[in-house]
C-alpha positions in Angstrom: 150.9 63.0 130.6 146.9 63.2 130.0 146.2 61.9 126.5 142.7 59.9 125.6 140.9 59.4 121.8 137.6 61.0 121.5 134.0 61.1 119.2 132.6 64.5 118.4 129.4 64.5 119.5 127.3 68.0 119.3 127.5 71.6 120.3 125.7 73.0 122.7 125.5 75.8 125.7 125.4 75.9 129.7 125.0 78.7 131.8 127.8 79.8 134.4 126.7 82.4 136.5 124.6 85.1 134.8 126.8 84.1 131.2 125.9 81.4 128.9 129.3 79.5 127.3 129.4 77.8 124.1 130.9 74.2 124.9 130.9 70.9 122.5 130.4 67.6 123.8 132.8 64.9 123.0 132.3 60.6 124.1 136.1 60.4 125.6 137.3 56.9 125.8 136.9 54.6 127.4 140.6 53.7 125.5 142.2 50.2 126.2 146.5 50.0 126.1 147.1 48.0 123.1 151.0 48.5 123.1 153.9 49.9 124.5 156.3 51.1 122.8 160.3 51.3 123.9 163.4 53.1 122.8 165.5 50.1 123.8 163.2 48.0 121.4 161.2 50.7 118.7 163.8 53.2 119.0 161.4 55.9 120.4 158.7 55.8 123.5 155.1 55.8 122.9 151.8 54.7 124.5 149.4 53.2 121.9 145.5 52.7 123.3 142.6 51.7 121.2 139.3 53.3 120.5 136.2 52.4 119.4 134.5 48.8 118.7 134.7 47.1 115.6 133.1 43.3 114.7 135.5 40.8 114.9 134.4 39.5 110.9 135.9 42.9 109.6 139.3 42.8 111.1 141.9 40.8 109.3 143.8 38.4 111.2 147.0 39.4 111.6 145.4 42.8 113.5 143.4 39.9 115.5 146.5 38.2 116.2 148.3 41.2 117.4 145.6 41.8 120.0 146.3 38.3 121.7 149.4 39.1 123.8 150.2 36.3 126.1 147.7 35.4 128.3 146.0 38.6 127.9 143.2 39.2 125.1 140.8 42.1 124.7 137.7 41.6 124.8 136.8 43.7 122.3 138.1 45.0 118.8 139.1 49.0 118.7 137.9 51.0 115.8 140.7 53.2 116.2 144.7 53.0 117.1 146.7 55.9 117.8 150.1 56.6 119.5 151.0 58.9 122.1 154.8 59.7 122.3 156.6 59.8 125.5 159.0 62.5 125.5 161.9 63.7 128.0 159.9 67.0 128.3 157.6 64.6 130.0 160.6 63.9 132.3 161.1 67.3 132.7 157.6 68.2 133.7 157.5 65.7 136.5 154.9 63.6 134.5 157.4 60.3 134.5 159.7 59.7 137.2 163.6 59.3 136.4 165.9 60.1 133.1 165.5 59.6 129.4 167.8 56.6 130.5 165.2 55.0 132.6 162.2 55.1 130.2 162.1 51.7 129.5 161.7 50.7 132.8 159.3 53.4 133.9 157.0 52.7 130.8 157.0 48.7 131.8 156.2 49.7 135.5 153.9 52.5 135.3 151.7 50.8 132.1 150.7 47.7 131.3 149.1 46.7 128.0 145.3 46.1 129.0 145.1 49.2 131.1 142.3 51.1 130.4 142.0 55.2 130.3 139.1 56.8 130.7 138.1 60.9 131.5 139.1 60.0 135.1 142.5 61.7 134.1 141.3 64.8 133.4 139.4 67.6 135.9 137.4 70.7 135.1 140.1 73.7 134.5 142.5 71.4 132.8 143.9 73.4 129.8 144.1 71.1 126.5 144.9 70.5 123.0 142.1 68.7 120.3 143.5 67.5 117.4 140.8 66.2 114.4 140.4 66.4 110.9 138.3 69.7 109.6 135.1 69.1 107.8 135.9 69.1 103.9 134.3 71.6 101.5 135.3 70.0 98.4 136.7 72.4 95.1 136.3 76.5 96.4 137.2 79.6 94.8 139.8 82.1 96.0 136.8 84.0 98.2 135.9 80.6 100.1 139.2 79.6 100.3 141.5 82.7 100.8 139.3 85.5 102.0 140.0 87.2 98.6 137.9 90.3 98.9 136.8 90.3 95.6 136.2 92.5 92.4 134.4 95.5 92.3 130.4 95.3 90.7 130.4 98.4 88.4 133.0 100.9 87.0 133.0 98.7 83.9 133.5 95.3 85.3 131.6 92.0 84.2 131.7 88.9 85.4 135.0 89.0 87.6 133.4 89.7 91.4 135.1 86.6 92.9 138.0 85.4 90.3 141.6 86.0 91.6 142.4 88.0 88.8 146.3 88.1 87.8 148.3 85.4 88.9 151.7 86.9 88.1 154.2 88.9 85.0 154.4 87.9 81.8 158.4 87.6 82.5 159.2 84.7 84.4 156.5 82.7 81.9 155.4 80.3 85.2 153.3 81.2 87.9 155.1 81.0 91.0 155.1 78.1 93.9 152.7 79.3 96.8 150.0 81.0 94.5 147.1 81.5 96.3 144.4 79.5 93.5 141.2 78.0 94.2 141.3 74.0 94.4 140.3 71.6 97.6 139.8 73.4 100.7 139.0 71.6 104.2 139.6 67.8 105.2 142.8 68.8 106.7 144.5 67.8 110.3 144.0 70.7 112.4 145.0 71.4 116.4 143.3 73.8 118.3 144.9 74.6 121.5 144.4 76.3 125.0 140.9 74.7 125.3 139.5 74.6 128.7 137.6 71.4 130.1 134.5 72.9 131.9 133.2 69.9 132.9 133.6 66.2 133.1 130.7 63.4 133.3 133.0 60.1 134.7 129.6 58.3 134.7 129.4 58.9 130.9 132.6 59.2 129.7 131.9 62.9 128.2 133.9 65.7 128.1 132.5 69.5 128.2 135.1 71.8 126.1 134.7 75.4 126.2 134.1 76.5 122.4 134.5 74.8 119.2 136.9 71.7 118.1 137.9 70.4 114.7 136.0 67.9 112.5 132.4 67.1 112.0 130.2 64.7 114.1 131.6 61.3 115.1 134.8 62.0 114.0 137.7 61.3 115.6 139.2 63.6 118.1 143.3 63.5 119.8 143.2 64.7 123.3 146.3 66.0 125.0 147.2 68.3 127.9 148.6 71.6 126.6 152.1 71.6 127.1 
């Protein structure tokens, strides 16, 4: 399974050939393991790497004291935490070796906590899935928000080009559950899939995705393979 956390960093274009592609550019990793979880002991499988870097004044100490495991300590503090589940369609895909039955043991063998992932484990061609948070546009009408096509200008009307107009009968005396109104559009956890990588910098740690991704700059980015 390929899964790293990533920072939106621009849009921009390279040329293939005679055509010029729209790609963004996103800082992937590097991500330190910070846990492993087990269904013997969490009752589910899951990777959890850290992202980012954080002073060690604003991080309260419990989180500081979960980050010294044994004899092992990181050497520095993640901004970011995220988990990635471990699934038996992973088994099923070739990506861990053995049964559901055998996950435990896999997951201690084939990860240690301290590992570190970086854009190594992805190629160019690899087909992917971003997951971010879309930019937020604050309170929008029904035209912003919905697409409503809007009012017409003349033939009598005034003042109603963009408002929704009715929003039911006058019989059931309650306007119904899933009305289409305007109210807080964006800020929302959105996954864009099928992306292509076109190119990856290993020196750099940066990602070249064909087209657009979620969020706004610097925000945080999920990347997984498309399954």
């Amino acid at each position: 399974m390929k899964y790293i956390l990533a920072k939106k960093l621009e849009m921009t274009q390279i040329w293939q050939g005679d055509n010029v592609v729209p790609v963004t550019r996103v800082q992937a990793g590097p991500c330190v393991i910070t846990q492993i979880k087990t269904l013997d002991k969490d009752g589910y499988d899951a990777v959890q790497i850290g992202f980012g870097e954080k002073k060690k004044k604003n991080i309260k100490k419990p989180q500081l004291k979960k980050l010294e495991i044994g004899n092992w300590k990181l050497k520095i503090q993640p901004r970011y935490y995220r988990e990635f589940r471990i699934t038996p369609m992973d088994y099923a895909n070739g990506l861990r070796q053995g049964t559901p039955k055998d996950m435990q043991k896999n997951l201690n063998t084939n990860l240690k906590v301290g590992d570190v992932i970086d854009v190594s484990a992805f190629e160019a061609g690899d087909a992917i899935k971003v997951t971010g948070i879309s930019k937020g546009k604050g309170f929008q009408g029904v035209v912003k928000r919905h697409g409503f096509h809007g009012q017409d200008k003349t033939h009598g009307n005034k003042d109603q080009l963009r408002m929704p107009g009715s929003i039911g009968a006058t019989g059931p005396a309650h306007v119904f559950k899933g009305q289409k109104m305007p109210g807080r559009m964006g800020g929302d956890r959105v996954t864009v899939s099928n992306l292509k990588i076109i190119e990856v910098d290993k020196e750099n740690n940066i990602l070249l995705i064909k087209g657009a991704v979620p969020g706004a700059r610097n925000g945080l980015l999920r990347i997984t393979h498309n399954s």
